[in-house]
Structure formats: structure tokens, C-alpha cells
N, C-alpha and C positions, 0 to 999 in steps of 0.2 A: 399354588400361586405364590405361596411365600419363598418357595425356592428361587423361583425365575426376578422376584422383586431384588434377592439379595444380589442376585448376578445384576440385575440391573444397577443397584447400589455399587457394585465393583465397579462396572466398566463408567459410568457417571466418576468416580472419585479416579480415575484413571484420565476422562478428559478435564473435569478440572487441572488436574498435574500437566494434562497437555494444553490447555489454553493459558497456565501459569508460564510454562518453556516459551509459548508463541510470544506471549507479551515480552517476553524479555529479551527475545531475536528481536523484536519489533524496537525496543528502546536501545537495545544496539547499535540495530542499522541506524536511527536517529544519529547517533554519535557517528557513524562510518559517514553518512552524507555529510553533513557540520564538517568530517576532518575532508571531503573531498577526498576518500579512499578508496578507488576505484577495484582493487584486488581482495579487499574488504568485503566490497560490497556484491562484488560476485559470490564469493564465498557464504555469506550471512545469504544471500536470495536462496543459495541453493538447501542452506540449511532452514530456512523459513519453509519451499516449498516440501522439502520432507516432513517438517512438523505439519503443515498442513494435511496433509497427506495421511497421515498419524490420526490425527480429530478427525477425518474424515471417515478412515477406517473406526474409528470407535463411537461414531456414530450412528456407521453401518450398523455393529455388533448390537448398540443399544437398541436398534431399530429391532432386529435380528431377535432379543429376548421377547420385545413389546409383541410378539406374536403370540406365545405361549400366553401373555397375561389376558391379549382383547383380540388386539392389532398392529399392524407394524406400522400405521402413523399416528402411534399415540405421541400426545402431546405433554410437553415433562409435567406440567398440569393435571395434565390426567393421570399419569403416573404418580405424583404425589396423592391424588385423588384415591386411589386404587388403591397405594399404600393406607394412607389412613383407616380403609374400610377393612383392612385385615389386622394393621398392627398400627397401635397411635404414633409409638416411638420412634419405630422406620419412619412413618410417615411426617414427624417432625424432623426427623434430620433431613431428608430428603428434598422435605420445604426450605430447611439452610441452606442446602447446597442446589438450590435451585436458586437462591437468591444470594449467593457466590458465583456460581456459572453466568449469573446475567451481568454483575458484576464486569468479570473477567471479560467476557464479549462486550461490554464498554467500555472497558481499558486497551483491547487489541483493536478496535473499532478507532479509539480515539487517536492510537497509536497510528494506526493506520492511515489515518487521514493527516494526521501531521507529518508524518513521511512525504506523502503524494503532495502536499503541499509544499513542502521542500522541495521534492522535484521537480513542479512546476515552477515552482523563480526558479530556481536555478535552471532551466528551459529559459524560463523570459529573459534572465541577466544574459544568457551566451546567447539567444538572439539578439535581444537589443545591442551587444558585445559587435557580435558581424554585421548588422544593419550600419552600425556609426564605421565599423570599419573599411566597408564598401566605399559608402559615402565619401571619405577621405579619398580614397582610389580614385573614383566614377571621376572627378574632374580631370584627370591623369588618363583615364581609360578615355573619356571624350576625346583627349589630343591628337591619339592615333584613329586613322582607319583600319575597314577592316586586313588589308596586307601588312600591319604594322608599321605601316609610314606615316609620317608626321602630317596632320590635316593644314591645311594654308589657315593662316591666321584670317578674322575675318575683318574687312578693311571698314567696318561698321564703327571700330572702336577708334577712329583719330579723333583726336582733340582740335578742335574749331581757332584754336590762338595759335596753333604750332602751324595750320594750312595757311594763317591769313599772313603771317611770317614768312615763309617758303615762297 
């Protein structure tokens, strides 16, 4: 068991390294929305979902050993848990970096949500942006009909002192 514990210690100290890379695409792209850098921010998405991609796969992996030790939905919990019962040492470091990994998933978390948050004002500013824009139009668009001819003005609007004049 202690063999398959140490492969788990690898691929675990491999996604930390990959949830350290995530966070740091993630405070990137934070910078690439701020400058409105649209060829930026293609580029950093593409590179985000590879990293992704990456923790996904070595998550796989980690799942992948947890079968030799119980099960492949052990939980890193239990994984520390399992360590301890064979070796104190592993099983304190493991408890570290079990409590680095939750860490790091609430800095990409956090990362995360501040992103999507950016992008939603900036959603609401360029609609509220074309909604005021319109609205400038619309009295302009009112004047024509639909063939693009001018509507007759409507004879509603004379002033009362200019008729008793006339």
C-alpha cells in the first residue's frame, strides 16, 4: 500500500503545481478584462481550458491509484486517513497539502468568480450602452413609416394663441 500512497503523493504534488498555474491564468485574465483585451482574452481562455484539462487528467490519475489502496472514490480525507495508518510522516504531509489544495481551489474559486463578475457589468454597461442608444434613435425612427417616408406631423400639437390669431 505504501507504494501506491507514494504515487498518490506524486500526482497530488503535481495538481497542486497545476491548480498554482490555474490561479495564475485566472489573475491574468482578470488583468486582460480590466485592459478590454479582446485577442488576450481568447488566448489566456484557451490556455485556461488546457490547464483545466491538465487537473482533470490528474485527477483522473489520483482516482486511478485510489484503487489499488480501497477505492477509486476515495476521498483526500480518507487518503490522508489511510496514509496515517501505514506511515505518520506521509500521512502529515499529506494532511499539508491537503490543506494547500483547499487553499488553492479558493483562490481559483475566488479568482473565478471575480472574473464572471467582471463580465457580467461589463454585459450590463454595453446593454444599458445600446438601450440609451436606441432610445436616442426611436424618436427619429418614430418619424418615418414603414416605406421610409416621412409620417404627417400630427395636427394635435397647435398652439391655442397662434389659431385665435389666424
Amino acid at each position: 500500500m505504501k507504494q501506491y500512497l507514494d504515487k498518490v503523493e506524486d500526482i497530488i504534488n503535481k495538481e497542486i503545481k497545476a491548480y498554482g498555474v490555474l490561479e495564475e491564468l485566472l489573475q491574468e485574465k482578470t488583468d486582460i478584462i480590466m485592459k478590454s483585451d479582446m485577442d488576450g482574452l481568447e488566448n489566456i481562455d484557451s490556455k485556461i481550458v488546457e490547464q483545466t484539462t491538465s487537473v482533470a487528467n490528474l485527477v483522473r490519475a489520483r482516482q486511478n491509484q485510489c484503487i489499488y489502496i480501497e477505492r477509486i472514490d476515495l476521498t483526500f480525507s480518507e487518503i490522508v486517513n489511510k496514509a496515517f495508518e501505514v506511515d505518520q510522516a506521509q500521512g502529515q504531509r499529506l494532511n499539508e497539502k491537503r490543506t494547500c489544495m483547499e487553499e488553492l481551489i479558493g483562490k481559483v474559486r475566488h479568482q473565478n468568480n471575480i472574473n464572471a463578475k467582471l463580465i457580467q457589468n461589463s454585459l450590463t454597461i454595453m446593454n444599458r450602452t445600446v438601450d440609451f442608444v436606441l432610445k436616442m434613435i426611436a424618436p427619429e425612427l418614430d418619424s418615418y413609416n414603414q416605406r421610409g417616408q416621412m409620417n404627417k406631423l400630427n395636427d394635435n400639437y397647435k398652439i391655442s394663441s397662434i389659431e385665435q390669431e389666424a
